[in-house]
C-alpha positions as CSV (number, residue, x, y, z in Angstrom):
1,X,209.8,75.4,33.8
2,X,207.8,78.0,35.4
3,X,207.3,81.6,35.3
4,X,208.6,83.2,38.7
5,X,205.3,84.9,40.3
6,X,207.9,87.5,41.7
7,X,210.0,88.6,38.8
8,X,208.9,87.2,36.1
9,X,211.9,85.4,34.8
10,X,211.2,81.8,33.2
11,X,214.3,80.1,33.8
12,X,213.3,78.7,37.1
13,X,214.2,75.0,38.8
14,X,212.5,72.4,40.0
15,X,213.6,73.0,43.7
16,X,211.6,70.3,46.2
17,X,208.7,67.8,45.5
18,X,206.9,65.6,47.8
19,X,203.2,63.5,48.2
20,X,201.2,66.8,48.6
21,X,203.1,69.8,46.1
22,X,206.1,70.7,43.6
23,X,208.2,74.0,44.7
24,X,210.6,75.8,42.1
25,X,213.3,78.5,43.2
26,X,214.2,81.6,41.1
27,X,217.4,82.2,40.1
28,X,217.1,85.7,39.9
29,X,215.3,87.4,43.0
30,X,215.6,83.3,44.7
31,X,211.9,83.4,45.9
32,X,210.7,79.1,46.2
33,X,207.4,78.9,45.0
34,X,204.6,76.6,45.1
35,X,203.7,75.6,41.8
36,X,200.1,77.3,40.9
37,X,198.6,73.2,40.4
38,X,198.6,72.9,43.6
39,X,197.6,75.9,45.5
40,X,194.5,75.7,47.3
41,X,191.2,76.4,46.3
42,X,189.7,80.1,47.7
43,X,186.7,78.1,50.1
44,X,189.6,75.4,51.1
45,X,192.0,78.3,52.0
46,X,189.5,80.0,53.9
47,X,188.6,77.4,56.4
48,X,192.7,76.2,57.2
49,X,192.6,79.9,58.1
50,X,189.6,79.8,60.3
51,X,191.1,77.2,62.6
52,X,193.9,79.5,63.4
53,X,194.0,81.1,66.8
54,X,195.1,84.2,66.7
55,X,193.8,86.1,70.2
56,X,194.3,89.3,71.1
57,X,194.7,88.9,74.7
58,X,196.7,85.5,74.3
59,X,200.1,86.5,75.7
60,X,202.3,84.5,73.9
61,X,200.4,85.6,70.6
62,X,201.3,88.8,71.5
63,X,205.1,88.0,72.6
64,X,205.2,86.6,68.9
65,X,204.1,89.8,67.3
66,X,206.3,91.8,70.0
67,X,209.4,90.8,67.5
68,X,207.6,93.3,64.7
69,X,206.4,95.7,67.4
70,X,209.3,96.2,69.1
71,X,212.0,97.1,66.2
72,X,209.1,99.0,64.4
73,X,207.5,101.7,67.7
74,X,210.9,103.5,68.0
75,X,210.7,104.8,64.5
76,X,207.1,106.1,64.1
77,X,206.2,109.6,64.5
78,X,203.6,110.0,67.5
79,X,199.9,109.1,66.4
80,X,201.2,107.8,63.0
81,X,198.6,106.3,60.8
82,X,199.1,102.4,60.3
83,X,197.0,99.6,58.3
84,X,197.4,96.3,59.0
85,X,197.6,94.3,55.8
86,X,196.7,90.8,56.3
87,X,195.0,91.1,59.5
88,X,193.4,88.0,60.0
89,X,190.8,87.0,62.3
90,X,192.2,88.2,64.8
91,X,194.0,91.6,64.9
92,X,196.1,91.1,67.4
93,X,198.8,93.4,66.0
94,X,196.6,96.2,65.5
95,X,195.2,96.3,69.0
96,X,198.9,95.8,70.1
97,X,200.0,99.0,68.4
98,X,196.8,101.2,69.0
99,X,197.7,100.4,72.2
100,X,201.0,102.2,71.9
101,X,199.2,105.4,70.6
102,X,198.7,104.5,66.6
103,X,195.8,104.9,64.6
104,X,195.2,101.5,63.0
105,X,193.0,100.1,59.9
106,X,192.7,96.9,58.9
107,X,192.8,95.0,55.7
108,X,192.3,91.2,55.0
109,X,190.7,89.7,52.1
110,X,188.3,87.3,54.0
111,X,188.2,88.7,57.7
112,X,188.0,92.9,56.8
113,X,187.5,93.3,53.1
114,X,187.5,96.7,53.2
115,X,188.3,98.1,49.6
116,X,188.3,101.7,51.4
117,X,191.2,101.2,53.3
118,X,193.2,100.5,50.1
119,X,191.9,103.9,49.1
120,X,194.3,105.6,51.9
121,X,197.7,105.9,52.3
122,X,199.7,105.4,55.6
123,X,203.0,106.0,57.6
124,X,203.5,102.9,58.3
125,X,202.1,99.2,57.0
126,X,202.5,96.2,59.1
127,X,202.4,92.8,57.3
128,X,202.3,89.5,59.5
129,X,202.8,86.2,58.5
130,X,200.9,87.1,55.4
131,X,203.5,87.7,52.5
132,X,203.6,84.0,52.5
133,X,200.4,83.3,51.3
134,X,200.2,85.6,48.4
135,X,199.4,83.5,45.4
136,X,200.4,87.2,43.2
137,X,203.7,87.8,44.7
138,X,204.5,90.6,42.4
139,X,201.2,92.5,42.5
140,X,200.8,92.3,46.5
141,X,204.5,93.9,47.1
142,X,203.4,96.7,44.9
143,X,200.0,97.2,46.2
144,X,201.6,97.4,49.6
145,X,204.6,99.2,48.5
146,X,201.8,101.5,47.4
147,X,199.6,102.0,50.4
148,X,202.8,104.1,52.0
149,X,202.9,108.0,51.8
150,X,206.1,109.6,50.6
151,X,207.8,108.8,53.9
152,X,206.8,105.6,55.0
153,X,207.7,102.4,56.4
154,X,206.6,98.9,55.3
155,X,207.1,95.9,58.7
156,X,206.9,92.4,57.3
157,X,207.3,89.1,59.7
158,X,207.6,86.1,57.3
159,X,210.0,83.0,58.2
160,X,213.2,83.0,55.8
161,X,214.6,80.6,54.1
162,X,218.0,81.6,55.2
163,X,219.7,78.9,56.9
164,X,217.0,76.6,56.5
165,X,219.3,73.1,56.2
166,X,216.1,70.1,55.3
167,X,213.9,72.5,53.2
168,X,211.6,68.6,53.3
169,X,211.2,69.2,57.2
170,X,210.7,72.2,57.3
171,X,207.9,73.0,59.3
172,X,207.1,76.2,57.5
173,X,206.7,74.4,54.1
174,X,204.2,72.1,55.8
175,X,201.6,74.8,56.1
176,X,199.7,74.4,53.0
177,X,198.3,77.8,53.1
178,X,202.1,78.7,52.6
179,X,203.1,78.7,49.1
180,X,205.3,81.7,48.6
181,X,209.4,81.5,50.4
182,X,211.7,84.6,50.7
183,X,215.3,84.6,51.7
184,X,216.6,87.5,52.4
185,X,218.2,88.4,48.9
186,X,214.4,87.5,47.8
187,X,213.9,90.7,50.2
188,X,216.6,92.7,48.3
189,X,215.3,91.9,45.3
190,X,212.1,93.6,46.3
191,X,213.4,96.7,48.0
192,X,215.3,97.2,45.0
193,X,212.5,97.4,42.3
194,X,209.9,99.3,44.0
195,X,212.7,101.4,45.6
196,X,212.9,101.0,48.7
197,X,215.6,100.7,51.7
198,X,215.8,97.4,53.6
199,X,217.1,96.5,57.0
200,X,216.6,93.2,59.1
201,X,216.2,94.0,63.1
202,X,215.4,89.9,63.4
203,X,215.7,87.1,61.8
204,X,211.7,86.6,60.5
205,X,211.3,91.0,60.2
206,X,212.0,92.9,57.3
207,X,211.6,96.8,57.9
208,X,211.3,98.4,54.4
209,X,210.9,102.3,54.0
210,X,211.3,105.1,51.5
């Protein structure tokens, strides 16, 4: 058995296993994880991510991150304050909303390590195909959860596991830089302990706020 990365509880399953990893699922919060034995090293990690191409100006980059921008604009005060958390090497998201009149900072851990930007708090943080890598489920949500001000609102695009039939051919799974799954009620589970409200405007965005 292994301790879920998310809630803690040790009662998890053996959920998947194949030639390259072993995943277990949560009964409690239902997060599938992969097991810690077979998460990549940092310097491995680093390089799958260098290889990804994530342009600013690429339009069909852009039409992707459009499904976070588009619920997410209407509901920000004019010339709110955003940080994109997980920004990768290329911040597409963040030119895409100081387009739109936003003041954006970025945080990645390899592309813009910038501790000061932790130091700040925002009205809105936008997470992108990121929650999926974090290899500390439970201290990441919190840290985000955290960088919000008292009226705030958290955007996170991550594929679900929600009507996901072959978990084996899944293509998500196949990622190996992807070791942390959320359903939906994984999402409730997390809106619920750092108290938050949820709503889903898509099927791969989550819009948390408080």
């Amino acid at each position: 058995m292994m301790i879920c990365p998310l809630c803690g509880r040790s009662d998890t399953a053996l959920f998947h296993e194949d030639r390259a990893r072993r995943y277990s699922k949560c009964p409690a919060c239902d997060l599938v994880f992969v097991q810690p034995e077979f998460h990549l090293a940092a310097d491995e990690e680093g390089r799958r991510y260098d290889l990804h191409e994530n342009d600013p100006a690429d339009p069909t980059y852009r039409a992707f991150l459009a499904r976070l921008a588009e619920p997410l604009i209407p509901l920000l005060p004019p010339g709110a304050a955003g940080l994109d958390y997980g920004s990768g090497p290329g911040p597409a998201l963040a030119t895409m909303m100081r387009e739109a009149g936003f003041r954006m900072s970025l945080y990645d851990p390899i592309y813009a390590p910038d501790e000061g930007a932790l130091a700040r708090r925002y009205d809105f943080v936008t997470c992108t195909e990121t929650a999926e890598h974090f290899r500390d489920p439970a201290a990441e949500w919190r840290r985000v959860a955290g960088l919000l001000r008292p009226v705030g609102l958290l955007a996170v695009m991550t594929r679900m596991t929600d009507g996901v039939g072959d978990f084996a051919s899944w293509h998500y799974m196949r990622d190996a830089t992807h070791i942390c799954f959320s359903s939906r009620a994984t999402l409730r589970w997390i809106a619920g302990a750092l108290g938050l409200d949820l709503s889903f405007p898509n099927d791969d965005v989550a819009l948390f706020s408080r």
